[in-house]
N, C-alpha and C positions, 0 to 999 in steps of 0.2 A: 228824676223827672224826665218823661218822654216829652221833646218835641216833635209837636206835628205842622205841617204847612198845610193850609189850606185846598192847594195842589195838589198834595198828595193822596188823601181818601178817592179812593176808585170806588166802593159799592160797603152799604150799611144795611144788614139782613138780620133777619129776626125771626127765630124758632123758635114757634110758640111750643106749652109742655113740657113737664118736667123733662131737665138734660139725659140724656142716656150715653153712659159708657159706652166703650168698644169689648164685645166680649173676646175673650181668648177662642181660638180654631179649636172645633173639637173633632174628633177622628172616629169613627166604626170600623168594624173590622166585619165585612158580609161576606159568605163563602172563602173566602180567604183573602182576599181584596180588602186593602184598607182604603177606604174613601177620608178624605177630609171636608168639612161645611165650615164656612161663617154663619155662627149665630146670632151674628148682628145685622142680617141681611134688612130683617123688616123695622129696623129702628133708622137702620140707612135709608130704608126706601120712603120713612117716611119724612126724614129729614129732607131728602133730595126734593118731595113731594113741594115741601113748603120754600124752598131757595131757588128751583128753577124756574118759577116765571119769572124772575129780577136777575137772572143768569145774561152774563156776552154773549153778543152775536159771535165774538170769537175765544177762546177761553185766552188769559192775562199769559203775556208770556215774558215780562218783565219782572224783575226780583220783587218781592212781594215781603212786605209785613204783615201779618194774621195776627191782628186782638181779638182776644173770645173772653164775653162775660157769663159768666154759668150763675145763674138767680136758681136757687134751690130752693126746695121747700119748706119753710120751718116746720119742727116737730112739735107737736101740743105739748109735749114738756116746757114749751118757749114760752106756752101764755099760763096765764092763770085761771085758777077754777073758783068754783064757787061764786060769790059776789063780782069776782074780778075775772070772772069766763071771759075769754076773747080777747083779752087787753094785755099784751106784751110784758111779760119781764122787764123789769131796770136790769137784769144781770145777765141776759138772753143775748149771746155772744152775737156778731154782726158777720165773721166768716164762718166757713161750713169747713171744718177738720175732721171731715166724717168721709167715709164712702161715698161715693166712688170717687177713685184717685183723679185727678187734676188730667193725667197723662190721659189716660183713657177716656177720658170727656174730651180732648181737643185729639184722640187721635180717629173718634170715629166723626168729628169734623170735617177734618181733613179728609178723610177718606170721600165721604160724599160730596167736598167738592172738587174732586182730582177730575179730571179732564172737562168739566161745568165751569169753572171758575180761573182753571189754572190748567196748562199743558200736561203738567206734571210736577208733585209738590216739592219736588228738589227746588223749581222757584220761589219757593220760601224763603227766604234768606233767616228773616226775622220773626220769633209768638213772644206775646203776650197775652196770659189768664190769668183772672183771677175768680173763684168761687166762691158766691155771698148767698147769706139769707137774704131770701126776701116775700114779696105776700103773691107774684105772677109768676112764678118758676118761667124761666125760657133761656134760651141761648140767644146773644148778642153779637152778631158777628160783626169787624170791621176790616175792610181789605184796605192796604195805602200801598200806593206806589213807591219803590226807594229807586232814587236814579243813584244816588252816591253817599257815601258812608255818613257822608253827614247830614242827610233825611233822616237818619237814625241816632241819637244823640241821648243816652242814658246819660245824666251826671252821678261822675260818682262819688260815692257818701264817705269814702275812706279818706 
């Protein structure tokens, strides 16, 4: 169980659209020149597009907790056809075990919000994600302040 203090949430942002991974650098080789590209530039620019007007006057330069809810899209295998078009499975699982990895949905995140939100994402101390079906696909961000270890308080189950 995470506790949270009230205190603590700095900023609650919301990327509408389905989430988009961070893709791997891909490299050309032109006259003999190898160049490298991210080609995640324009899924970045559009993320940063929808986060920077609720962006600080200064970016957070205190240890930080990042929770990210990733709402994906269900696939029509999930509902029914025929009579029962449109209407959800009883069996239609409720998280997403599918592609894209978990890592790569909160690392092209962070990415757009490194010097916007945060100095630089070493102040991260602490992520939590988790990635569910649901019917508005978007990304959920939540930023919390940690002043001391126990702002952050997982119980443990063992």
């Amino acid at each position: 169980i995470l506790k949270i203090g009230a205190d603590m949430e700095l900023k609650r942002l919301i990327v509408r659209g389905v989430p988009k991974a961070q893709k791997r650098a891909k490299f050309t080789n032109r006259g003999g020149f190898i160049r490298g590209y991210d080609p995640s530039v324009k899924d970045k620019s559009d993320i940063i597009a929808q986060i920077k007007m609720n962006a600080p006057e200064k970016p957070y330069e205190e240890p930080l907790n990042i929770i990210m809810y990733f709402e994906m899209p269900r696939p029509n295998s999930h509902y029914g056809t025929g009579k029962k078009a449109g209407v959800l499975k009883s069996n239609a699982p409720e998280f997403c075990d599918k592609k894209p990895d978990i890592d790569n949905l909160m690392k092209i995140v962070m990415d757009s919000m490194n010097k916007l939100y945060f100095r630089d994402d070493s102040i991260v101390v602490a992520v939590n994600a988790i990635k569910y079906y649901g019917e508005s696909p978007k990304t959920e961000i939540v930023i919390l302040s940690i002043k001391d270890r126990y702002d952050f308080i997982i119980d443990n189950p063992f």
